[in-house]
N, C-alpha and C positions, 0 to 999 in steps of 0.2 A: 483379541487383537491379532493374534499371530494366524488365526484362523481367516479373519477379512484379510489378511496381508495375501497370504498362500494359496487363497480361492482361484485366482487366475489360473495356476498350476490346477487345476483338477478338471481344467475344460480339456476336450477331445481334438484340439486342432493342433496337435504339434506332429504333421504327418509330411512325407516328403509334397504333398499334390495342396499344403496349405503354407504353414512359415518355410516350407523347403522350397516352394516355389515361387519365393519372391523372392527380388533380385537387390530391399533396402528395408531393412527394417527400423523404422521413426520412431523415437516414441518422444510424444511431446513432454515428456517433465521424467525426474533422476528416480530414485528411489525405487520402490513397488511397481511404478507404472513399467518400469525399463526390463521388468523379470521378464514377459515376451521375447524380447528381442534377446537376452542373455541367452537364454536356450534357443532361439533362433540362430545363434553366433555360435551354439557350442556343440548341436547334433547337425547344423547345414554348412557352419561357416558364413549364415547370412552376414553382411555389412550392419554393425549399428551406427546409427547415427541417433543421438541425444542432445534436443534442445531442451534449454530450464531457463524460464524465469525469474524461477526460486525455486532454492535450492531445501530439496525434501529436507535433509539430514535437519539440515538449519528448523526449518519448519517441525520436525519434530522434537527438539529441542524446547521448544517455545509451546510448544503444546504440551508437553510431559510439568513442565513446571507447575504445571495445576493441577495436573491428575491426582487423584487419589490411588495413589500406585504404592505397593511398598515400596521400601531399595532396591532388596534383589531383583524385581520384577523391572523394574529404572533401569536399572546398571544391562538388564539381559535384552530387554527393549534395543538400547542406545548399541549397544554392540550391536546386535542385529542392522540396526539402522545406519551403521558406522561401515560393518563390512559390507554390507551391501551398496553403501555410495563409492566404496572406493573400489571395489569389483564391476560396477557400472564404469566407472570412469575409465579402468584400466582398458578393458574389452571393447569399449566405444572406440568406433572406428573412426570419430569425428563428434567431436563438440562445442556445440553454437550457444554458449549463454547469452544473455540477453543483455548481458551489461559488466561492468568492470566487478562489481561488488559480488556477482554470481561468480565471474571468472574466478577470485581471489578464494573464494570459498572451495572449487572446483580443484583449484592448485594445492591448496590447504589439505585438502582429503587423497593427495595422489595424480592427480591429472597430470599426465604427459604436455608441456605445454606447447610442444610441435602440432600438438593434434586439435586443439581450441581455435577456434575464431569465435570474437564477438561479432554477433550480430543484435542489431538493437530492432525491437520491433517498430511495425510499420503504423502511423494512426493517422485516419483520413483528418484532414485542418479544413477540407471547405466546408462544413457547419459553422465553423467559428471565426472564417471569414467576416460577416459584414459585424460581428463585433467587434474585430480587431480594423480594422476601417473607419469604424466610427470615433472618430475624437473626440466627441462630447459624453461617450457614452460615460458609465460610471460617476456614484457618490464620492468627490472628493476625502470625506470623510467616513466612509463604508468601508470595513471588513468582512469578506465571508471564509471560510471555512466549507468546505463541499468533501462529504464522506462516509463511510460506517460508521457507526456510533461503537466505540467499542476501547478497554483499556489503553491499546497499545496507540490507540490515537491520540492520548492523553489531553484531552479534554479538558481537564481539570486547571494544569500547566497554562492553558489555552486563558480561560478564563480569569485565572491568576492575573497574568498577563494584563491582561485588557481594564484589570480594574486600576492596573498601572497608567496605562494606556489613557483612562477616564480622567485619574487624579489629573492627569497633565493635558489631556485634552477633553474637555466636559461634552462636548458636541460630536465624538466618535461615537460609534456605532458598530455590531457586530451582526452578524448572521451568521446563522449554523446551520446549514441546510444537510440535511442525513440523505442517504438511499436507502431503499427499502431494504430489508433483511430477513429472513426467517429465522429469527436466534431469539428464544427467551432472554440469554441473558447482555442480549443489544437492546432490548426494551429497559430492562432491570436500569443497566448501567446508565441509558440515555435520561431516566428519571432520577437516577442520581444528578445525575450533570445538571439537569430544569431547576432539581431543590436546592444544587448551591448556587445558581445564576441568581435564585431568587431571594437567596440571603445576602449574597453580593451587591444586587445591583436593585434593591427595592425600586417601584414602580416609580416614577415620576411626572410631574404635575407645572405645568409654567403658573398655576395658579391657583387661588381657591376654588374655582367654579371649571377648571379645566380636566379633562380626562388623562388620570397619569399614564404611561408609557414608561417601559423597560428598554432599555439601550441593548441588551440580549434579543434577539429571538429565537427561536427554534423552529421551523421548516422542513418539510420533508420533500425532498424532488418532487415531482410531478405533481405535487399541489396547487394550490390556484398562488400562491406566492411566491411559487418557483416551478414555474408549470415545465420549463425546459435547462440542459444546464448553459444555453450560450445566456440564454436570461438570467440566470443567476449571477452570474462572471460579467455579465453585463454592469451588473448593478451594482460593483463597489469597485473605488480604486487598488485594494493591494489583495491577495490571495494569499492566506496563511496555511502552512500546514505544521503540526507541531509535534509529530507521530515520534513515540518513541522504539519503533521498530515500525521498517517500511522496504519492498522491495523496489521493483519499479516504480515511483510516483507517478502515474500517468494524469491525474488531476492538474500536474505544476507544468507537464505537456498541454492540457487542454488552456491552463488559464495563458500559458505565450502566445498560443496561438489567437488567445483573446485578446494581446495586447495589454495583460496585467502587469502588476507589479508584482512580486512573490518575495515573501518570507516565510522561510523550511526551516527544520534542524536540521542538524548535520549525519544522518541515517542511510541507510540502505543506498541508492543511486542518486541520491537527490543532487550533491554536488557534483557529479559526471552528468546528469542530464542540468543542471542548472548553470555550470561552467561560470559565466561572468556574469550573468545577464538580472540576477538577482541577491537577496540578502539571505547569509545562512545562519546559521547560530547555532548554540549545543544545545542539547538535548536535555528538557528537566532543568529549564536554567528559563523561568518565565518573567526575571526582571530583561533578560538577552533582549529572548523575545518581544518586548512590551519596546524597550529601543530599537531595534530594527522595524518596529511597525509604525512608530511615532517618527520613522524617519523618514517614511517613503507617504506619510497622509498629509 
C-alpha cells in the first residue's frame, strides 16, 4: 500500500524546467493524487489548487473497513491518510469541493475556510430533454433504481421497501437497472440481491394458463431493456435511490432533468442537490422508504 501510495515520488520530473515551470498546479482529487503539487508548492513555491468530489480521507475509511488489515497496520494507514489530508489542505492555495458535504469534510480535517469555494459540477441536461417534455412519458406505477450494484447502495433496504410498497400497492412495479462494472464482487453481491428478490416476490400468474411475472426486474444499462439511460428514466414515474453512503448523486441530477419524481436517503449531497424538489428519508429505515414511494405513485 504504502508503496503504490509513494510511487509518484520516484518519477524524474521534479526539476525547475518541469513542476518549476508551471505557473498552477491542479490536481483533481485530495489525498495521494495532490503529493505532485505538495512538492511543487514546497521546492518552487508553485500555487496549489485542489478540487475533490470526494473526499480521499473519507474514502479511505470506507474502504479500510473490509480490509483484512491488522490494527496497527489500521491505526498507521489512517494516520498517514489523516496527515496527509490535512497537509494537503493547509498548503492548498485554493479549494473547490464540489458540494457542501465535501466542504464540511474539508473544514473537519483543517481547511482554512477563506480559502474554499464550492463549486458544484457541471452535467450537460440536453439528452434528457425530450424526456423531461414529454408528459405522458413514464409507468404511473414504475419504480427504477439506476446504479452499481454494490453494499453501499443497499439494495436489500431497496427491496425490503417495495415488498411494503406491494402489500399496499399489488400493481407497483420495480426496476433495477445496473451499469456495468469490472468487480467480482458486484457480480457476487448483485446475485445476492436476484436470490432474495426471488424469495420475496415469487413469480406471478393472473391465471391457470397464464405466464407468471416477477414485479422485480433486474436489467443491466445498455441492454435491449434499457438500451439508453433517458429510456430508463423514461419509463417509470418516481426514481429511487436508497445508498447508504453516496457522494455526489448525479443519477437524482439526471432523473430532474427527466422530469422525475425522486426518493433518496438522507446521505452524502443528496439533500443539497435535492433542496425541495423531492422526498428524502433516513438511511436503513425501508418502512421510510416504502412511504415516500407510495406517496409520490
Amino acid at each position: 500500500h504504502l508503496e503504490r501510495v509513494l510511487r509518484p515520488l520516484s518519477l524524474d520530473w521534479y526539476e525547475e524546467d518541469a513542476l518549476g515551470a508551471a505557473d498552477l498546479c491542479h490536481a483533481a482529487a485530495g489525498g495521494t493524487t495532490a503529493l505532485p503539487g505538495l512538492l511543487a508548492t514546497r521546492f518552487f513555491g508553485t500555487p496549489l489548487l485542489v478540487t475533490e468530489y470526494g473526499v480521499q480521507l473519507r474514502a479511505h475509511y470506507l474502504s479500510a473497513a473490509g480490509a483484512d488489515r491488522s490494527a496497527p497496520l489500521r491505526t498507521l494507514l489512517a494516520s498517514l491518510h489523516g496527515r496527509l489530508a490535512a497537509e494537503v489542505y493547509r498548503q492548498a492555495a485554493l479549494l473547490t469541493p464540489g458540494n457542501a458535504h465535501t466542504r464540511r469534510w474539508q473544514e473537519k480535517c483543517g481547511a482554512d475556510r477563506a480559502r474554499v469555494r464550492t463549486v458544484h459540477p457541471g452535467m450537460a441536461a440536453d439528452r434528457f430533454e425530450g424526456v423531461g417534455e414529454d408528459e405522458e412519458s413514464g409507468d404511473p406505477t414504475t419504480l427504477v433504481w439506476v446504479g452499481r450494484a454494490e453494499p453501499a447502495k443497499d439494495l436489500v433496504a431497496l427491496l425490503h421497501a417495495f415488498a411494503d410498497v406491494r402489500a399496499r400497492q399489488p400493481d407497483a412495479r420495480l426496476r433495477i437497472v445496473t451499469v456495468p462494472v469490472r468487480d467480482p464482487g458486484a457480480d457476487a453481491y448483485l446475485a445476492h440481491c436476484k436470490g432474495f428478490a426471488a424469495q420475496l416476490f415469487p413469480d406471478e400468474a393472473a391465471g391457470a394458463h397464464a405466464v407468471g411475472e416477477n414485479p422485480v426486474s433486474f436489467e443491466e444499462l445498455g441492454g435491449p431493456e434499457a438500451p439508453t439511460l433517458e429510456d430508463t428514466y423514461a419509463s417509470a414515474a418516481v426514481v429511487v435511490l436508497s445508498s447508504t453512503v453516496e457522494g455526489f448523486p448525479a443519477g437524482l441530477v439526471e432523473a430532474m432533468f427527466c422530469a422525475r419524481a425522486t426518493v433518496s436517503t438522507d446521505v452524502g449531497a443528496v439533500v443539497e442537490i435535492i433542496g425541495g424538489t423531492g422526498l428524502v428519508v433516513p438511511p436503513r429505515n425501508p418502512r421510510a422508504l416504502a412511504d415516500a414511494c407510495l406517496a409520490l405513485l
